[in-house]
C-alpha positions in Angstrom: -111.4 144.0 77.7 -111.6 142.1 80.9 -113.4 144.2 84.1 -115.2 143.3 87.3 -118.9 143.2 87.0 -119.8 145.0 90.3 -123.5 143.6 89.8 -122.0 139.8 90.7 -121.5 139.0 94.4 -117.7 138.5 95.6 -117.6 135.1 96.4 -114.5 133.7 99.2 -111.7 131.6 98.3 -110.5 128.9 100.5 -106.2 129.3 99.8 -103.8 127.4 101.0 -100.2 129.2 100.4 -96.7 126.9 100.6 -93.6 128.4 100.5 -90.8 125.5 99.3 -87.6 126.2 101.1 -84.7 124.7 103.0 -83.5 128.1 104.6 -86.7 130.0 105.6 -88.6 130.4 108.4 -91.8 131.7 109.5 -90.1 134.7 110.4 -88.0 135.0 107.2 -90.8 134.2 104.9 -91.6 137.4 103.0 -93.0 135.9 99.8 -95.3 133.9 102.0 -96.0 137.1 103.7 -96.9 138.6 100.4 -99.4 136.0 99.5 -101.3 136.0 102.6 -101.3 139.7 102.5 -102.7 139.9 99.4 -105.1 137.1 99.2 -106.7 138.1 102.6 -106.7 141.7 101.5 -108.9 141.0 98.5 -111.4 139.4 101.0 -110.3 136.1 100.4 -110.0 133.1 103.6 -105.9 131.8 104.4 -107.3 128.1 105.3 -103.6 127.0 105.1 -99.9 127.9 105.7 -96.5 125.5 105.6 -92.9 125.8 104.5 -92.4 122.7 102.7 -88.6 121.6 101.7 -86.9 121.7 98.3 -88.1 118.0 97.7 -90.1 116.3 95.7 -91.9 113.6 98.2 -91.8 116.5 101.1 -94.1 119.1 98.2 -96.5 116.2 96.4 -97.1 115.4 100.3 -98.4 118.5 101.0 -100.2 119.1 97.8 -101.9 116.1 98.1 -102.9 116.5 101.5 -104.7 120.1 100.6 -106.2 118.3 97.8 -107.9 116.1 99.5 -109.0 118.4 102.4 -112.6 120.2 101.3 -111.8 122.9 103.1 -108.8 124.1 100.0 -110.3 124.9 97.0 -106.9 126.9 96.2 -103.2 125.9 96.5 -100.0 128.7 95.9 -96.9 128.0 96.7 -94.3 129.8 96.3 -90.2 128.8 95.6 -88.0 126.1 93.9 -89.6 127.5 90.1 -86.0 128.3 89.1 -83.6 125.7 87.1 -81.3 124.8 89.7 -80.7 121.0 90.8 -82.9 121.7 94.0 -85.6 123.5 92.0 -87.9 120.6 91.7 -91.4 122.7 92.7 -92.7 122.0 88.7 -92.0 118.2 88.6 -93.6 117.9 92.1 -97.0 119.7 90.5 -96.5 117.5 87.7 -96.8 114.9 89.6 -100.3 115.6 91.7 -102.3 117.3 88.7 -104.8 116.3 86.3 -104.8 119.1 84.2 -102.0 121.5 83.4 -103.0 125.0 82.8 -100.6 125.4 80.3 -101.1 129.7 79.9 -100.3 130.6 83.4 -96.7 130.0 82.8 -96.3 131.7 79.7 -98.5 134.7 81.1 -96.6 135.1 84.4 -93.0 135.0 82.0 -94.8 138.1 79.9 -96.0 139.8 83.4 -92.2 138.9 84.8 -90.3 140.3 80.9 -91.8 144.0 81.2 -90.0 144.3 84.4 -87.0 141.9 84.6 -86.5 141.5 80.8 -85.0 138.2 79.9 -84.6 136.9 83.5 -88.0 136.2 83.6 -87.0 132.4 81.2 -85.4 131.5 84.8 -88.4 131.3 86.1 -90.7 127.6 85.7 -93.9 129.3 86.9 -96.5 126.6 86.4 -100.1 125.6 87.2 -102.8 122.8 87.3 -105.5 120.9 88.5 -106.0 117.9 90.6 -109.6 116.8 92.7 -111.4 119.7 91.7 -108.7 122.0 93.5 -106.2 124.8 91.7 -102.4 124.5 92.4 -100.2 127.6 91.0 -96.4 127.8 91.8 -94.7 130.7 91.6 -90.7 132.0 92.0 -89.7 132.2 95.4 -89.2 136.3 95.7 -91.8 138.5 96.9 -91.8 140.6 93.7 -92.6 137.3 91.8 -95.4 136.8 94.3 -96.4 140.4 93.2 -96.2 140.3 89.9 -98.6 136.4 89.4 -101.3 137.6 92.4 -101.7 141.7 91.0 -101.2 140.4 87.6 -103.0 137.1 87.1 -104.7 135.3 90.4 -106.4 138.9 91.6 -108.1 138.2 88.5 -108.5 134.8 88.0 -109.9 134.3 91.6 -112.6 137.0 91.9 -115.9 135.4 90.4 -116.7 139.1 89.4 -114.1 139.2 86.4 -115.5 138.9 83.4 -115.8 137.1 80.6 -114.8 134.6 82.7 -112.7 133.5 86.1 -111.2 130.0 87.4 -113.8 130.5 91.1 -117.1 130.3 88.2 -115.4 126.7 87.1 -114.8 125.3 90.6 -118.3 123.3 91.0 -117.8 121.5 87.8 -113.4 120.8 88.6 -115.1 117.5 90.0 -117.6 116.0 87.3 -114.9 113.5 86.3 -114.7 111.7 90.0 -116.8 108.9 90.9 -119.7 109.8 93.7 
C-alpha cells in the first residue's frame, strides 16, 4: 500500500497552473483557484499562472515557454479535456511531449467513475513529458481539479510517497538532452 514516509524530507515543487478558456477571467477562474489552493497548501511554490485560449498554437505556446523556463519543473492546466470541437487541450500536449504518461488518464477516469459514473469517458484527462518538465491536463471544473490533485498529483508530487513518486525522477527527466 502506498504511504508517506515521514523520515524523507518534503521537497518544493516549482508549478505552473494554465487554465485554457475563452470565457474566464482571473476573477471567474475557480478551477484555477483550486489548483493554486491546493498546490500551495501542500507546501508547494505557484511559479506560474495564465488563462490560455481554447487553441492549439495559443496552449503549445505556453507549454513550451514553461518548458523551457528552469524555474517550472511542473505544468497543470486545467480546461478544453472534453470532446467538443474547441476541446483541443490533449492534441496541444500531444504536440509539446516526449513521453506520454499513458496511466494518468485512465487513473483520473477511475477517480472521476466513483463519483460521476459514466460521465467521467467525457473527460480526455492526459499527461506527459517534455525537457525534463511534467505537463498534466485536467477537465476544466473545480471538482475535476479536486478529484486529479487529492487523488493523484498530492501523491505523485510529494517525494515522501512511497514506493515511489514523479519529484524522485525529476533529476534524471533530462539524461536524454545534449549538455
Amino acid at each position: 500500500m502506498a504511504r508517506i514516509d515521514e523520515t524523507r524530507p518534503f521537497v518544493p515543487v516549482r508549478i505552473a497552473v494554465m487554465t485554457v478558456s475563452d470565457t474566464r477571467t482571473p476573477e471567474t477562474d475557480t478551477s484555477g483557484d483550486t489548483l493554486v489552493e491546493r498546490l500551495t497548501s501542500a507546501g508547494h511554490v505557484l511559479a506560474d499562472r495564465r488563462i490560455v485560449k481554447d487553441d492549439i498554437e495559443a496552449i503549445t505556446g505556453q507549454l513550451r515557454a514553461w518548458i523551457a523556463d528552469p524555474e517550472v519543473e511542473v505544468v497543470i492546466s486545467t480546461g478544453g479535456t472534453g470532446v467538443t470541437g474547441r476541446d483541443v487541450t490533449p492534441e496541444a500536449f500531444a504536440a509539446v511531449w516526449e513521453k506520454e504518461i499513458a496511466g494518468f488518464g485512465e487513473l483520473f477516469r477511475m477517480l472521476s467513475y466513483e463519483k460521476i459514473g459514466t460521465s467521467s469517458l467525457q473527460s480526455r484527462a492526459t499527461a506527459g513529458v517534455a525537457g525534463g518538465t511534467y505537463l498534466f491536463a485536467l477537465p476544466g471544473s473545480p471538482g475535476a481539479c479536486r478529484d486529479g490533485w487529492d487523488g493523484i498529483l498530492k501523491y505523485q508530487l510529494d517525494y515522501r510517497h512511497r514506493p515511489c513518486n514523479f519529484v524522485e525522477l525529476l533529476p534524471r527527466l533530462k539524461e536524454h538532452l545534449p549538455g
